[in-house]
ZADO-259686 format. One line per field, with one value per residue (C-alpha): x, y, z; residue in one letter. Coordinates in Angstrom, 3 decimals, m for minus. Layout:
% ZADO-259686
xx = [X  ...]
yy = [Y  ...]
zz = [Z  ...]
resn = [a  ...]
% end
This chain:
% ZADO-259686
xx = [m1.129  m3.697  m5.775  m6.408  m7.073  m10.923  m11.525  m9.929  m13.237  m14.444  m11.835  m11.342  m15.638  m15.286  m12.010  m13.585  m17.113  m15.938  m12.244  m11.805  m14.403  m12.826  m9.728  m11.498  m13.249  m9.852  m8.277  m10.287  m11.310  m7.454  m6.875  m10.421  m10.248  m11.810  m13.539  m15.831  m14.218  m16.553  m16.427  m19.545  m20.096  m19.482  m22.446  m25.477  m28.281  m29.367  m27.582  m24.111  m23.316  m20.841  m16.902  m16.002  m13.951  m17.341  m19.092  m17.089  m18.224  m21.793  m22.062  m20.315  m22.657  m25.211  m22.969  m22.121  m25.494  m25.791  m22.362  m22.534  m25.617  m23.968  m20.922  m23.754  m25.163  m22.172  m20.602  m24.111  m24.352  m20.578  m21.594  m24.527  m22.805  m19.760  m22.079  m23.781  m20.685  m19.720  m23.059  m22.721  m18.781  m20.135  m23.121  m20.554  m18.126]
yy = [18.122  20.602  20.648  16.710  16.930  18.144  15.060  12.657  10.956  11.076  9.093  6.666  6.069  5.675  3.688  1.260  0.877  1.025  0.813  m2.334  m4.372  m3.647  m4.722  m8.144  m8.635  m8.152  m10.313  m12.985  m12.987  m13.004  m15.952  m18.338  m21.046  m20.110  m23.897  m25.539  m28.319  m30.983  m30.586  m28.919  m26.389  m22.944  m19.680  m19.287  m21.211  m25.016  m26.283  m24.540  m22.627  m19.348  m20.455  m19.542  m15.905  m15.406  m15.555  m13.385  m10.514  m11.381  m10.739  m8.097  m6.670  m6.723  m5.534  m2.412  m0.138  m1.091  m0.120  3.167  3.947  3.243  5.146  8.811  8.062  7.546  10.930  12.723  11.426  12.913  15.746  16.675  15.707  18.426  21.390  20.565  20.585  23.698  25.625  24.393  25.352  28.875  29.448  28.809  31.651]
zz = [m55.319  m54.012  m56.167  m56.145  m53.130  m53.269  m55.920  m53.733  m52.648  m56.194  m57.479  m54.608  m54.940  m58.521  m58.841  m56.222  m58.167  m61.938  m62.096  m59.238  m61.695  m64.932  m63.787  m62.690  m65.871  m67.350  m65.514  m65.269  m69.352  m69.985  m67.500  m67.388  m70.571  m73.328  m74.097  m71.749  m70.142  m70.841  m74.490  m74.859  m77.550  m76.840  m77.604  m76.609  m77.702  m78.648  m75.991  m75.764  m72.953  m72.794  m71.686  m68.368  m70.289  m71.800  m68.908  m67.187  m70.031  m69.948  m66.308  m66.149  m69.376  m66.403  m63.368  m65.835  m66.035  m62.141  m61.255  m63.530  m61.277  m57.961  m58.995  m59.947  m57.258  m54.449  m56.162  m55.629  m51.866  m51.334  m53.595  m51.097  m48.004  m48.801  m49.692  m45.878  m44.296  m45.876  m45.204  m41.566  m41.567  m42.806  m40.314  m37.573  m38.750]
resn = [x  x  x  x  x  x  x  x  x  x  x  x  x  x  x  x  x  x  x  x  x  x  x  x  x  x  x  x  x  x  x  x  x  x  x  x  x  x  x  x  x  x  x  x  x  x  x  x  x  x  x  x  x  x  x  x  x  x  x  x  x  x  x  x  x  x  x  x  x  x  x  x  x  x  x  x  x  x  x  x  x  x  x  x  x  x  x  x  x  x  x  x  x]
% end
């Protein structure tokens, strides 16, 4: 298990940012109705509007580029703050 241990904060960063809201657009796509409920056509365009499982994938079409840059840059920020710890852990010794 060692040698998990220095990707630890890697993985919890980027299972919270990209795995967590996968699993919710899973989720909710599998479970939200797949018709509107007040019988109104479904698509986009000339008056339809997306189901509720549909809508759930075009947001997260959006949330994805964002989340993919939160996740670089969250692993940069812990990248950065490890290699200062360990330059001020060596000027000590």
């Amino acid at each position: 298990m060692k040698p998990l241990r220095g990707y630890r904060a890697y993985l919890l960063t980027l299972g919270i940012l990209w795995g967590l809201p996968a699993l919710l657009v899973w989720y909710l796509h599998a479970t939200l109705p797949t018709q509107n409920a007040n019988g109104q056509c479904t698509g986009i365009g000339f008056g339809c509007t997306l189901s509720p499982a549909d809508g759930v994938l075009f947001a997260a079409l959006y949330a994805a580029p964002v989340l993919l840059l939160i996740g670089l840059a969250a692993c940069a920020v812990i990248a950065v703050s490890r290699a200062r710890r360990e330059r001020h852990e060596r000027r000590r010794d």
